[in-house]
PDB file of N, CA, C and O in Angstrom:
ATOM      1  N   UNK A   1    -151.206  32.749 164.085  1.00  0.00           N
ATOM      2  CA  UNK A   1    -150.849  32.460 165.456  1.00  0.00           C
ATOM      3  C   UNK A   1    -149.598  31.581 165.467  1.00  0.00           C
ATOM      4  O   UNK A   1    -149.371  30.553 164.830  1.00  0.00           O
ATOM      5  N   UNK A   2    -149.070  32.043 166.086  1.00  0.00           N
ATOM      6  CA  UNK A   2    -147.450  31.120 166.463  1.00  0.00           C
ATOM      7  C   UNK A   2    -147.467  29.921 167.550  1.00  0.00           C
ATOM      8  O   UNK A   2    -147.913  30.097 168.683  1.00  0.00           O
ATOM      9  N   UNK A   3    -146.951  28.711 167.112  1.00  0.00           N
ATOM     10  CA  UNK A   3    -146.778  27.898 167.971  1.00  0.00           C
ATOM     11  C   UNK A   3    -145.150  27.413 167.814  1.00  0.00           C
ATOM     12  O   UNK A   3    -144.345  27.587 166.898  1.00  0.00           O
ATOM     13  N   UNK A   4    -145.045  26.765 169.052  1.00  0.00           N
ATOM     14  CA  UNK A   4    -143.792  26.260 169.077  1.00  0.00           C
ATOM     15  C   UNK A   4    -144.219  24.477 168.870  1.00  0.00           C
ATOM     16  O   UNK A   4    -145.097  23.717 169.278  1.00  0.00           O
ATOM     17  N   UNK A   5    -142.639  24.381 167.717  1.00  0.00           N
ATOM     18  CA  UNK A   5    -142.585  22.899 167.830  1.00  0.00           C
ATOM     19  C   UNK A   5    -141.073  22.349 168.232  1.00  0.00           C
ATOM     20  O   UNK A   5    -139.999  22.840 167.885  1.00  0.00           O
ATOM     21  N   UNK A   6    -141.205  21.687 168.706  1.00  0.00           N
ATOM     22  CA  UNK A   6    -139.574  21.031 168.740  1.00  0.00           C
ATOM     23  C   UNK A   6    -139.348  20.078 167.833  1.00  0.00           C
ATOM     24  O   UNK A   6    -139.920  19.017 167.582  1.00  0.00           O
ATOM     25  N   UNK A   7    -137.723  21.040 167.042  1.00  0.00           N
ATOM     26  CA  UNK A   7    -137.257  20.315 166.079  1.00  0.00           C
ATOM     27  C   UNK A   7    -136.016  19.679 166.212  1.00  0.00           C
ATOM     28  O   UNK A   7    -135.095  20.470 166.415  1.00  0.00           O
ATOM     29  N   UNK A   8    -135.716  18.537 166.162  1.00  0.00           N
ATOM     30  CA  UNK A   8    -134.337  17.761 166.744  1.00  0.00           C
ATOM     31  C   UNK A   8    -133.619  18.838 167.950  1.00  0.00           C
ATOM     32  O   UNK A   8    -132.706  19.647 168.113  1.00  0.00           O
ATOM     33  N   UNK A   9    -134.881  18.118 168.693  1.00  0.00           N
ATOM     34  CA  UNK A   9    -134.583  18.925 170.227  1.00  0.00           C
ATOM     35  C   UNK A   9    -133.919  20.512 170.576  1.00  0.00           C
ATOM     36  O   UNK A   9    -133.112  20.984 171.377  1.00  0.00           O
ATOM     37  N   UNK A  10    -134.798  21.009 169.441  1.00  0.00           N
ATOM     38  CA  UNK A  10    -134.571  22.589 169.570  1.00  0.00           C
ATOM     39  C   UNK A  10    -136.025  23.205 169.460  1.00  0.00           C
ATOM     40  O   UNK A  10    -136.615  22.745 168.483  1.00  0.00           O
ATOM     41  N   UNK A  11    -136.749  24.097 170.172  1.00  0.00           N
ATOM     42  CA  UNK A  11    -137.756  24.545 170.196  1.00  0.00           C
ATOM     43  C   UNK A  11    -137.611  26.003 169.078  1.00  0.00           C
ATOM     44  O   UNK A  11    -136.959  27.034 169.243  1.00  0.00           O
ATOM     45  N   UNK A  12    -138.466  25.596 167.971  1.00  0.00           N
ATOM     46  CA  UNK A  12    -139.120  26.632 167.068  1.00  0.00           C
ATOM     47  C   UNK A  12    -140.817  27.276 167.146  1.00  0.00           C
ATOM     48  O   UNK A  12    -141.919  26.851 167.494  1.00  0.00           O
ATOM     49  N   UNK A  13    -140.138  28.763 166.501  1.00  0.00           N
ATOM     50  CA  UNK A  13    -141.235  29.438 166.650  1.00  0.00           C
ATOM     51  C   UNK A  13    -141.960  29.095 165.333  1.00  0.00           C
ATOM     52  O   UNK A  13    -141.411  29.633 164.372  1.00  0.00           O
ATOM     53  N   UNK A  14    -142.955  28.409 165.042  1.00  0.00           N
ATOM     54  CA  UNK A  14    -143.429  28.535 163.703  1.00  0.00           C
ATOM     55  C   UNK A  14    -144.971  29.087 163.220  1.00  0.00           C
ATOM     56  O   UNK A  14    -145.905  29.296 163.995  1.00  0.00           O
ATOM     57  N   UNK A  15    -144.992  29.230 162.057  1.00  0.00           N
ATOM     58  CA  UNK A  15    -145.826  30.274 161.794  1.00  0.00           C
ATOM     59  C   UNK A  15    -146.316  29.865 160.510  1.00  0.00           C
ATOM     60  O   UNK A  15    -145.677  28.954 159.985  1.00  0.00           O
ATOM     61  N   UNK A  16    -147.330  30.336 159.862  1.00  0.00           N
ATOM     62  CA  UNK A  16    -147.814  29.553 158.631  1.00  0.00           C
ATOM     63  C   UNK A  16    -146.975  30.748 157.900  1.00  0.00           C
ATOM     64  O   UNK A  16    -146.428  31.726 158.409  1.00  0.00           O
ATOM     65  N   UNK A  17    -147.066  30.292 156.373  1.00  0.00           N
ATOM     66  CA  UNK A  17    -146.240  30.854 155.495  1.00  0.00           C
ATOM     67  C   UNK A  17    -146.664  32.584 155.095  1.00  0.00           C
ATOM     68  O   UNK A  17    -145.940  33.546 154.840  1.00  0.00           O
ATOM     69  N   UNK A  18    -147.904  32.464 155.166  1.00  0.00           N
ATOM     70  CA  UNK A  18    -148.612  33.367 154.834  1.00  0.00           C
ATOM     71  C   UNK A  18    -148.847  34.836 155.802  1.00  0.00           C
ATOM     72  O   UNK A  18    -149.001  36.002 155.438  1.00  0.00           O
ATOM     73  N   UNK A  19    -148.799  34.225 157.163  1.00  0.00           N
ATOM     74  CA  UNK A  19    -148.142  34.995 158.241  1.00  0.00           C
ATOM     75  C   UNK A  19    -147.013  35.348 158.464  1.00  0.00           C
ATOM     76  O   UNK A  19    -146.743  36.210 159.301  1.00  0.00           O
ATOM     77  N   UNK A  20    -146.346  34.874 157.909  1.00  0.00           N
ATOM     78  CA  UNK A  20    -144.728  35.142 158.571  1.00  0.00           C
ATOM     79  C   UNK A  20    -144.222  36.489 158.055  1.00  0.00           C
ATOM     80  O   UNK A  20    -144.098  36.977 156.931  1.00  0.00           O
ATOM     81  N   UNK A  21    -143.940  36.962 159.479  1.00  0.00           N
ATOM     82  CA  UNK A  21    -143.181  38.169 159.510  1.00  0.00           C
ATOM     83  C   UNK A  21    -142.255  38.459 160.178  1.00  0.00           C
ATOM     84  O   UNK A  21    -142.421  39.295 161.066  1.00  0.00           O
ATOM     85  N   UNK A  22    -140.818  37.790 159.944  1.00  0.00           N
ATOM     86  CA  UNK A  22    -140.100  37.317 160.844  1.00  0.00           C
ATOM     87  C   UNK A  22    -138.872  38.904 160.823  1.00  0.00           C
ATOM     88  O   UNK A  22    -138.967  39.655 159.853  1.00  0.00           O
ATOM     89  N   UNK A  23    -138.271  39.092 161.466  1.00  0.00           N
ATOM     90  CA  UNK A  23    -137.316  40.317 161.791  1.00  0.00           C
ATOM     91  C   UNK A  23    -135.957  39.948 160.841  1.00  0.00           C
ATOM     92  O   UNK A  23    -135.701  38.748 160.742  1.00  0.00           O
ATOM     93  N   UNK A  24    -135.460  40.485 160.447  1.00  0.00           N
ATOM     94  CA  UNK A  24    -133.615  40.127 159.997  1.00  0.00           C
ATOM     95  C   UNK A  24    -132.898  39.901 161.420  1.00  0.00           C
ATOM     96  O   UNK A  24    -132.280  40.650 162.176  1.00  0.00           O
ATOM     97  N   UNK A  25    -133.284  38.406 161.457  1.00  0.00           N
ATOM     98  CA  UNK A  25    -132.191  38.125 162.603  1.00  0.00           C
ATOM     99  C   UNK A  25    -130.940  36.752 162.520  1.00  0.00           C
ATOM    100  O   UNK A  25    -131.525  35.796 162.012  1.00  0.00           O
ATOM    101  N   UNK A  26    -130.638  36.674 162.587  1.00  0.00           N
ATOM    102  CA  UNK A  26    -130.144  35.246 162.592  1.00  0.00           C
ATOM    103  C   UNK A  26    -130.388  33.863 163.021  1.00  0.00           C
ATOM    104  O   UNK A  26    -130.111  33.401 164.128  1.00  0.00           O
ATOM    105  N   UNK A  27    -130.832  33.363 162.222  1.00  0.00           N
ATOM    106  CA  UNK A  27    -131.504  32.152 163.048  1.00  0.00           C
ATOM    107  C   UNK A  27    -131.290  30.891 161.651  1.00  0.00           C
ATOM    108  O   UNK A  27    -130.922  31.135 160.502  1.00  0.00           O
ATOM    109  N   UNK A  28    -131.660  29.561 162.243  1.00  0.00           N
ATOM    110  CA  UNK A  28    -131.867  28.479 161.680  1.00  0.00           C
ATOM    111  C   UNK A  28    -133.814  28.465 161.598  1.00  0.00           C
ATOM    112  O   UNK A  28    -134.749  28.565 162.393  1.00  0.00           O
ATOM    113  N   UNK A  29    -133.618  28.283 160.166  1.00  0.00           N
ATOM    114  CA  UNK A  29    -135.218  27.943 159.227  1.00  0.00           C
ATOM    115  C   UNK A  29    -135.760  26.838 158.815  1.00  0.00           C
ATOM    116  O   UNK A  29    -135.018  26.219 158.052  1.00  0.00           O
ATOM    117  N   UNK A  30    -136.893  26.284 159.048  1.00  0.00           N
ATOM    118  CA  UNK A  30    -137.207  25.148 158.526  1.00  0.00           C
ATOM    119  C   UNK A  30    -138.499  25.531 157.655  1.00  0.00           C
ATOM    120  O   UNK A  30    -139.099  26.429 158.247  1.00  0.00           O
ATOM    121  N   UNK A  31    -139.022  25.240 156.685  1.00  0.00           N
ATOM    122  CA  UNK A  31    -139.913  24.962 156.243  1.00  0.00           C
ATOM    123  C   UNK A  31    -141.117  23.778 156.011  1.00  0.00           C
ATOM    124  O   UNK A  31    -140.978  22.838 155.228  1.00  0.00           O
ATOM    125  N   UNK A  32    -141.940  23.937 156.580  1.00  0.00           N
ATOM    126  CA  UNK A  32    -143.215  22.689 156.812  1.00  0.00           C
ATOM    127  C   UNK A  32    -144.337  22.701 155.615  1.00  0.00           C
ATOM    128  O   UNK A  32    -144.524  23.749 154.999  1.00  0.00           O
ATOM    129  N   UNK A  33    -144.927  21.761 155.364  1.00  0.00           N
ATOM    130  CA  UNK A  33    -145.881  21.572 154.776  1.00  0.00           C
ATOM    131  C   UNK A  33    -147.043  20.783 155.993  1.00  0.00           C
ATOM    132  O   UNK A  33    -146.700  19.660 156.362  1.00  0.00           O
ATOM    133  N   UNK A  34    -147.912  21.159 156.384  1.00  0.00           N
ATOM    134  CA  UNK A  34    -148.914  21.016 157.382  1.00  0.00           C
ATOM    135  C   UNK A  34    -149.803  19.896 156.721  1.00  0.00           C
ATOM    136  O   UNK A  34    -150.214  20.292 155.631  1.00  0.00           O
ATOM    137  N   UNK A  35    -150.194  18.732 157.003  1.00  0.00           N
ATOM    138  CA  UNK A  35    -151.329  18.012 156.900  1.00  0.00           C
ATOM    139  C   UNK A  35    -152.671  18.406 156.966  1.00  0.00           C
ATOM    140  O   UNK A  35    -152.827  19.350 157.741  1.00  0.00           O
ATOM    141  N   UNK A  36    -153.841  17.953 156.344  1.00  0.00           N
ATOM    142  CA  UNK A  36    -154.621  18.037 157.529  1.00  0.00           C
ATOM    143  C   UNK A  36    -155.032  17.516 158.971  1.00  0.00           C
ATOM    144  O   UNK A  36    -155.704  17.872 159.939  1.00  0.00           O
ATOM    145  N   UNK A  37    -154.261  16.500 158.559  1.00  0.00           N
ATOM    146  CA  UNK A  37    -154.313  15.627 160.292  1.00  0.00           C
ATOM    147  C   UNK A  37    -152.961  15.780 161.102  1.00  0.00           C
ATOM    148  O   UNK A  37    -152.285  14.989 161.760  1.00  0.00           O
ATOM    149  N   UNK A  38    -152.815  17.427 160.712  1.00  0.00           N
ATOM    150  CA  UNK A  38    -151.585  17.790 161.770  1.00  0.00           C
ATOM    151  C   UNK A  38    -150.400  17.014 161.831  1.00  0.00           C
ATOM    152  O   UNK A  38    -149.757  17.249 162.854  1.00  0.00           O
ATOM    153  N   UNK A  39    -149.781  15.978 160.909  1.00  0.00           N
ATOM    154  CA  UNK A  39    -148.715  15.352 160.727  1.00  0.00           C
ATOM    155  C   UNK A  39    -147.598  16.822 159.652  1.00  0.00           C
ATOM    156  O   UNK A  39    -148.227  17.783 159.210  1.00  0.00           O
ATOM    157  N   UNK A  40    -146.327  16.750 159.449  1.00  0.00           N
ATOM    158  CA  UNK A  40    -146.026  17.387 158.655  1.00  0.00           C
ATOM    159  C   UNK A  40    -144.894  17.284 158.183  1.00  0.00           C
ATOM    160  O   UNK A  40    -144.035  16.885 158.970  1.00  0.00           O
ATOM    161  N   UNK A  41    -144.441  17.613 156.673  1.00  0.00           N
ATOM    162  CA  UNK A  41    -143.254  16.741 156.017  1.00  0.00           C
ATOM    163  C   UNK A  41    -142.390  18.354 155.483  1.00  0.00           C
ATOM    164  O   UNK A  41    -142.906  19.265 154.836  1.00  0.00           O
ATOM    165  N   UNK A  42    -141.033  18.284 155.986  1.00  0.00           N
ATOM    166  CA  UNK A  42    -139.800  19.104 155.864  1.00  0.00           C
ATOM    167  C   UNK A  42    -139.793  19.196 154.339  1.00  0.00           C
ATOM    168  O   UNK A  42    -139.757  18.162 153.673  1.00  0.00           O
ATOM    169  N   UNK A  43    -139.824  20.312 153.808  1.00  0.00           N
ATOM    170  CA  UNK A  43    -139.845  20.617 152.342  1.00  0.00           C
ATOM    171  C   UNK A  43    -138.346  21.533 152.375  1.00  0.00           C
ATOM    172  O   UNK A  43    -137.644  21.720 151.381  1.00  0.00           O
ATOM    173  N   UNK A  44    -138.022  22.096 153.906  1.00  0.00           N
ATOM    174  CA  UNK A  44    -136.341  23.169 153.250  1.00  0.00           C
ATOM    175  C   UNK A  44    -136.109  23.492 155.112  1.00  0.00           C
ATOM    176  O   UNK A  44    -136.784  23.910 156.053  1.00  0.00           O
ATOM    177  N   UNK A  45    -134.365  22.860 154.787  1.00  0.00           N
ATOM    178  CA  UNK A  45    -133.943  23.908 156.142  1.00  0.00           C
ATOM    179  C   UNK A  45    -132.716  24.816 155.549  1.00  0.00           C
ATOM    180  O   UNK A  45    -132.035  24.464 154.586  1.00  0.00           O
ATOM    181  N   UNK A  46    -132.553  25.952 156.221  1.00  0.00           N
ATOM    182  CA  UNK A  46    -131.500  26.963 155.876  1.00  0.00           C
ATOM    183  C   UNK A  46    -131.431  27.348 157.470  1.00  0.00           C
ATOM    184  O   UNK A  46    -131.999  27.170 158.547  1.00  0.00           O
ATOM    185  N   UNK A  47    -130.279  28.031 156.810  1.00  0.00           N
ATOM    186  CA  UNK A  47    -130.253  29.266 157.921  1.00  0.00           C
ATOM    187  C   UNK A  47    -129.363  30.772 157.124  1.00  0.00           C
ATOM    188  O   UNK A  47    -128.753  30.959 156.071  1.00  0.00           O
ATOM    189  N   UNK A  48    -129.642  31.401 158.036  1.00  0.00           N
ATOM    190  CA  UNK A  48    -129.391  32.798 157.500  1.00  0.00           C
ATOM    191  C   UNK A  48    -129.402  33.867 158.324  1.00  0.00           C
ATOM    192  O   UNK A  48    -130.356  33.836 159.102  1.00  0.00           O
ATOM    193  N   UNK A  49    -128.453  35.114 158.478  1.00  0.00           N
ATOM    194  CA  UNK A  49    -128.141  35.824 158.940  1.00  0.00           C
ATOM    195  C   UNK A  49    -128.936  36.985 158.842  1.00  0.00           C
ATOM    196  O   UNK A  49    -128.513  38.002 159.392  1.00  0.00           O
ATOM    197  N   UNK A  50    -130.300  37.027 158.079  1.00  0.00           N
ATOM    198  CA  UNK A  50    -131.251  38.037 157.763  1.00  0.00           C
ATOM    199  C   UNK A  50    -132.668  37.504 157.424  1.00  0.00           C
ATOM    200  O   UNK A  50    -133.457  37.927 156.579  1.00  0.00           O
ATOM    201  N   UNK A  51    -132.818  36.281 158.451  1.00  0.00           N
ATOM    202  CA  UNK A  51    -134.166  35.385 157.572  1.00  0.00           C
ATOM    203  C   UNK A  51    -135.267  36.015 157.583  1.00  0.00           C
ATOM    204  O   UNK A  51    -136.315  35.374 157.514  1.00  0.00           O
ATOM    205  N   UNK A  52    -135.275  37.287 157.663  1.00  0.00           N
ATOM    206  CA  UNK A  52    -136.664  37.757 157.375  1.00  0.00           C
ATOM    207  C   UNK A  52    -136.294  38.001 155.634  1.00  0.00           C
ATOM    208  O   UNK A  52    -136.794  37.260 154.787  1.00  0.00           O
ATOM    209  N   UNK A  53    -135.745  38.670 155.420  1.00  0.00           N
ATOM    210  CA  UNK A  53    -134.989  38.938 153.806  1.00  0.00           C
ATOM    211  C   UNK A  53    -135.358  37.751 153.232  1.00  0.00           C
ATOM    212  O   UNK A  53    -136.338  37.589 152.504  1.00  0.00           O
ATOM    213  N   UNK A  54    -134.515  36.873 153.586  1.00  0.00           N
ATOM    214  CA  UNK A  54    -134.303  35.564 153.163  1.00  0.00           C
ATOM    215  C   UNK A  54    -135.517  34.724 152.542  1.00  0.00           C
ATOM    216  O   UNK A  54    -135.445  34.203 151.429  1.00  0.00           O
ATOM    217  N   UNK A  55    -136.639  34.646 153.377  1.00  0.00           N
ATOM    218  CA  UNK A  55    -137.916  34.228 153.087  1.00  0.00           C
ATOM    219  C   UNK A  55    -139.013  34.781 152.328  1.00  0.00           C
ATOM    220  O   UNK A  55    -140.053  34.324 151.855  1.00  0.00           O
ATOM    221  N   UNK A  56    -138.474  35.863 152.360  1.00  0.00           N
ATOM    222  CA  UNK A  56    -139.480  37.236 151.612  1.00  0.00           C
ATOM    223  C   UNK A  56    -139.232  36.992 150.118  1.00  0.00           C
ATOM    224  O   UNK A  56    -140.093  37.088 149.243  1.00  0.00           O
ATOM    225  N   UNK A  57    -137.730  36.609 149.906  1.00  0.00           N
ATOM    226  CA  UNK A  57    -137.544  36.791 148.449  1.00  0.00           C
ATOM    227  C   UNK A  57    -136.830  35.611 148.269  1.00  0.00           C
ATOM    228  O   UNK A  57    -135.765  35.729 147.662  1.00  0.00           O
ATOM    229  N   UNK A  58    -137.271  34.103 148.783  1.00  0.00           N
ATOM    230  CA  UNK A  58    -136.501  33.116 148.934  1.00  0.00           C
ATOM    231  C   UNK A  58    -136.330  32.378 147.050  1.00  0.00           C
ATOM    232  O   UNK A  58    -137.184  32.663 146.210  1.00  0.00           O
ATOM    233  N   UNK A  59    -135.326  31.623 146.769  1.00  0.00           N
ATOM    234  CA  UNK A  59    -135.731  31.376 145.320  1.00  0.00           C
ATOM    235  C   UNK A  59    -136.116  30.114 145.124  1.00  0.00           C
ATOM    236  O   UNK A  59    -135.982  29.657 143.989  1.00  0.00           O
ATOM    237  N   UNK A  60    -136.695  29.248 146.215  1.00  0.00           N
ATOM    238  CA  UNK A  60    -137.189  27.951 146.111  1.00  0.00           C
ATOM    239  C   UNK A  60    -138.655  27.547 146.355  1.00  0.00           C
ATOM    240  O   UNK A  60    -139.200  26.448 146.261  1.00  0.00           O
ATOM    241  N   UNK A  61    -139.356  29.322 146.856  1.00  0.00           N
ATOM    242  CA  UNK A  61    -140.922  28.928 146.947  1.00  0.00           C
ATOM    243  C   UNK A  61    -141.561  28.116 146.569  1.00  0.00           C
ATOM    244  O   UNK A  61    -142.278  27.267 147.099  1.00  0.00           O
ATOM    245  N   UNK A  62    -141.114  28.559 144.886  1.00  0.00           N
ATOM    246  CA  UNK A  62    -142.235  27.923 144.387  1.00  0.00           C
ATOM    247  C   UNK A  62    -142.014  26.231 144.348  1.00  0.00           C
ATOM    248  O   UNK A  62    -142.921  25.459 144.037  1.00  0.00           O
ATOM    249  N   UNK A  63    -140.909  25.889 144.649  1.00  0.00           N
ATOM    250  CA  UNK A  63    -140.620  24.388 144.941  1.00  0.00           C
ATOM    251  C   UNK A  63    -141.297  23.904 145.987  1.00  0.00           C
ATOM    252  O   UNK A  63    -141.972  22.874 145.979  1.00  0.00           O
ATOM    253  N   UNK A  64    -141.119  24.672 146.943  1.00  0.00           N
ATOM    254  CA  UNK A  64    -142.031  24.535 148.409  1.00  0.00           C
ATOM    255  C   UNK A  64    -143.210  24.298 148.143  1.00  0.00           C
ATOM    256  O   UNK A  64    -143.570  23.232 148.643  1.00  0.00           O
ATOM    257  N   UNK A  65    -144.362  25.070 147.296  1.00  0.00           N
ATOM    258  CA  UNK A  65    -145.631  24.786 146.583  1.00  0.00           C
ATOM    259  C   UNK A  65    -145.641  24.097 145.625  1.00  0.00           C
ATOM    260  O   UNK A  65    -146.748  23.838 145.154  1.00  0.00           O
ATOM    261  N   UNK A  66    -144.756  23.687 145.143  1.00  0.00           N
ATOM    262  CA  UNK A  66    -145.221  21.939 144.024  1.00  0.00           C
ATOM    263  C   UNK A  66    -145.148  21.241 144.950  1.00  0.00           C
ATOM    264  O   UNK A  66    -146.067  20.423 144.977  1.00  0.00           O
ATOM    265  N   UNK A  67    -144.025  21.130 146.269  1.00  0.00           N
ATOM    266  CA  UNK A  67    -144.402  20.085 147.328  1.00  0.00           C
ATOM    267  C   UNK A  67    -145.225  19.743 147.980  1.00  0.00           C
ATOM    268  O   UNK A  67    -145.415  18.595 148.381  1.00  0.00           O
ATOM    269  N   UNK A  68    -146.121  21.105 148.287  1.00  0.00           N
ATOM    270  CA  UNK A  68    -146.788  20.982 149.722  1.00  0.00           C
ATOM    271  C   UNK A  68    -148.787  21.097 148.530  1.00  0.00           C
ATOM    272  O   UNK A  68    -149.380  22.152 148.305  1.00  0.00           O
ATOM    273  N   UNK A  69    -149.181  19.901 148.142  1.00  0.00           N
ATOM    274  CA  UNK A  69    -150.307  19.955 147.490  1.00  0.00           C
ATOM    275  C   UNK A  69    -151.397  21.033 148.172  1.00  0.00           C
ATOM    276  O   UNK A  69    -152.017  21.859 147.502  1.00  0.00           O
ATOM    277  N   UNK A  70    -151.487  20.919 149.227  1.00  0.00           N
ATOM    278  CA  UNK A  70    -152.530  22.050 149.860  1.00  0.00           C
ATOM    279  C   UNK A  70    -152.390  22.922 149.970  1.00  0.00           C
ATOM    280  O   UNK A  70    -153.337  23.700 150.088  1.00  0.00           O
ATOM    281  N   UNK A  71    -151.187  23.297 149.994  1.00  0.00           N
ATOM    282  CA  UNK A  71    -150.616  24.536 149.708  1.00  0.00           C
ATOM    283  C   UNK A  71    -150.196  25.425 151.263  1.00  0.00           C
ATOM    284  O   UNK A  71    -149.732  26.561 151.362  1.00  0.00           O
ATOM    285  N   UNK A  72    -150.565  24.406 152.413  1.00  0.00           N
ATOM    286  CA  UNK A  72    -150.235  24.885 153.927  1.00  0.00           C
ATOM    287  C   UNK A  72    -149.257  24.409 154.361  1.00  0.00           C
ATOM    288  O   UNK A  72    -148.933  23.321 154.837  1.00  0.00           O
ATOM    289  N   UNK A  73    -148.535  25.873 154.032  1.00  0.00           N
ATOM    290  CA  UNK A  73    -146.983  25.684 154.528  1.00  0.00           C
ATOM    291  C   UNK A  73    -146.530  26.440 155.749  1.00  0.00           C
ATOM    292  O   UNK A  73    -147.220  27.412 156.058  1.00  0.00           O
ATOM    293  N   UNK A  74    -145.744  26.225 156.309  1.00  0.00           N
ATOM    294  CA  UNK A  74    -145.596  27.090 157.566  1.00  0.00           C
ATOM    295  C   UNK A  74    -143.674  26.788 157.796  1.00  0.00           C
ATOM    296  O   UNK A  74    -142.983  25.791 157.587  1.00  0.00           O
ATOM    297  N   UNK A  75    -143.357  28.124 158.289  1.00  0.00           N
ATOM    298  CA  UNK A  75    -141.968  28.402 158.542  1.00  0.00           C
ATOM    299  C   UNK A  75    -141.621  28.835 159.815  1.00  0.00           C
ATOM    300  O   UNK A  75    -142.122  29.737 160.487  1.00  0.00           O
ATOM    301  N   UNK A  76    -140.388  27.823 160.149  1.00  0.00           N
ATOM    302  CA  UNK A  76    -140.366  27.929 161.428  1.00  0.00           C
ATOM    303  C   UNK A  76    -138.489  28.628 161.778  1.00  0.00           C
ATOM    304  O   UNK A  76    -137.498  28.792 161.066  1.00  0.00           O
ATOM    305  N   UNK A  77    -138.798  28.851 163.195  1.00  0.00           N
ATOM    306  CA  UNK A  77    -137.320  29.641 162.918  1.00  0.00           C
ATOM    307  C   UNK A  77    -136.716  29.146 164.431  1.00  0.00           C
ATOM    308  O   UNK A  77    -137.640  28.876 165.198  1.00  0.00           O
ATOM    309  N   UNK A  78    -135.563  28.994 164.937  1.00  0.00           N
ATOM    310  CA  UNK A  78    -135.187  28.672 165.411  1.00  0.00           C
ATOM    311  C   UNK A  78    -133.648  30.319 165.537  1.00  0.00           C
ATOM    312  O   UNK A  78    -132.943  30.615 164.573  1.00  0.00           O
ATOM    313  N   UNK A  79    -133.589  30.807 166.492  1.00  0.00           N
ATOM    314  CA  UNK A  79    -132.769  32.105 166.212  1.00  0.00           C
ATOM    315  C   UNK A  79    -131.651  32.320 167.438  1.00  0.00           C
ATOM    316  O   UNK A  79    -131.981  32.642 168.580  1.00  0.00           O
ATOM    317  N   UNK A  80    -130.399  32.109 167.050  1.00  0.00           N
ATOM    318  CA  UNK A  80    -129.194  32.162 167.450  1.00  0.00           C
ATOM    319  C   UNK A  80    -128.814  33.196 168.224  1.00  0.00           C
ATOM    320  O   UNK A  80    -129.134  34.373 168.055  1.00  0.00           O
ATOM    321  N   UNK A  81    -128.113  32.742 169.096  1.00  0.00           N
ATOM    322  CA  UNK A  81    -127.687  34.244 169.650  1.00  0.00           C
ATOM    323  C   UNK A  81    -126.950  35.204 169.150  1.00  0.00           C
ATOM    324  O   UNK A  81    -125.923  34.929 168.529  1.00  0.00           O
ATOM    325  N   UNK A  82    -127.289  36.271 169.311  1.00  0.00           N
ATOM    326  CA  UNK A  82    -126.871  37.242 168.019  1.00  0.00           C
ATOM    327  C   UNK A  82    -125.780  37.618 168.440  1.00  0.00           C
ATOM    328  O   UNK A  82    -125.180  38.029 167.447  1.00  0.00           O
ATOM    329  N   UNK A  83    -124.833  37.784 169.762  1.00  0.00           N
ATOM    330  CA  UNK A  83    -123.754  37.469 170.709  1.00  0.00           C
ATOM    331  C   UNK A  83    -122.850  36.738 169.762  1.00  0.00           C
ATOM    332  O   UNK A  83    -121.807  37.287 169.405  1.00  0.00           O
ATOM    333  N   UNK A  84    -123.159  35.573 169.338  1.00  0.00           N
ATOM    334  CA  UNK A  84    -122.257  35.010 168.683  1.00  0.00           C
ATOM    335  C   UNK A  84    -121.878  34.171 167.364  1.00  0.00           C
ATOM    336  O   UNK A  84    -121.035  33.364 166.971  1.00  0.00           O
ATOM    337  N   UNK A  85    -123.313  35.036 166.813  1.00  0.00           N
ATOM    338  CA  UNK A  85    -123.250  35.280 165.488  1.00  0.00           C
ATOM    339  C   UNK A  85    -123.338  36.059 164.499  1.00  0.00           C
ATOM    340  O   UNK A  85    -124.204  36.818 164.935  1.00  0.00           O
ATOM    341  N   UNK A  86    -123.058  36.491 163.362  1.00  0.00           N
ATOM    342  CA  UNK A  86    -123.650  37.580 163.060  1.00  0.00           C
ATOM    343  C   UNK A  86    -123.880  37.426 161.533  1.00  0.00           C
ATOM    344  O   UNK A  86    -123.136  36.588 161.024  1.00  0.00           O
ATOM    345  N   UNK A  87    -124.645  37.976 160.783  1.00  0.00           N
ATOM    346  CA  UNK A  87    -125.314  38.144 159.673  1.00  0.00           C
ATOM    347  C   UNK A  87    -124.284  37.273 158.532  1.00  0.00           C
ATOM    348  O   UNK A  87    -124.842  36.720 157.584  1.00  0.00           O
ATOM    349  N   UNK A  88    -122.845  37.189 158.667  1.00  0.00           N
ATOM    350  CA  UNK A  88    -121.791  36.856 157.761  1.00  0.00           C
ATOM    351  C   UNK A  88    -122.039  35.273 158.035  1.00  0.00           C
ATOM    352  O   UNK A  88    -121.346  34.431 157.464  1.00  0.00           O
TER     353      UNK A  88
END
């Protein structure tokens, strides 16, 4: 299930890691590590012109999982207008 969080006053769609099935679009990415008491600590931001690609075959996962001990991570996306950006 998707919720939105606001990230330095930009509203993201985020999604646990394991769900995510995000489109090749352009957007700004953050990566979360989830608490259990719903607090949560930034393990990766990117952005990318195809972040569905991008995340699918990202090369820092497994960094993301030595970080996140529980292993509940969730990725959030934040996605640009495609108007005036594009994949480059």
């Amino acid at each position: 299930m998707a919720t939105n969080v606001p990230i330095g006053g930009y509203p993201f769609v985020c999604v646990s890691l394991t769900q995510a099935d995000f489109l090749d679009v352009t957007a700004i990415y953050v990566i979360l590590c989830v608490a259990q008491d719903g607090s949560w600590t930034v393990l990766d931001v990117g952005q990318s012109g195809q972040v569905g690609s991008r995340i699918d075959e990202h090369d820092r996962k497994g960094c993301w999982e030595r970080n996140c001990p529980n292993k509940n991570i969730w990725m959030c996306v934040y996605r640009m207008p495609s108007t005036q950006y594009t994949k480059q």
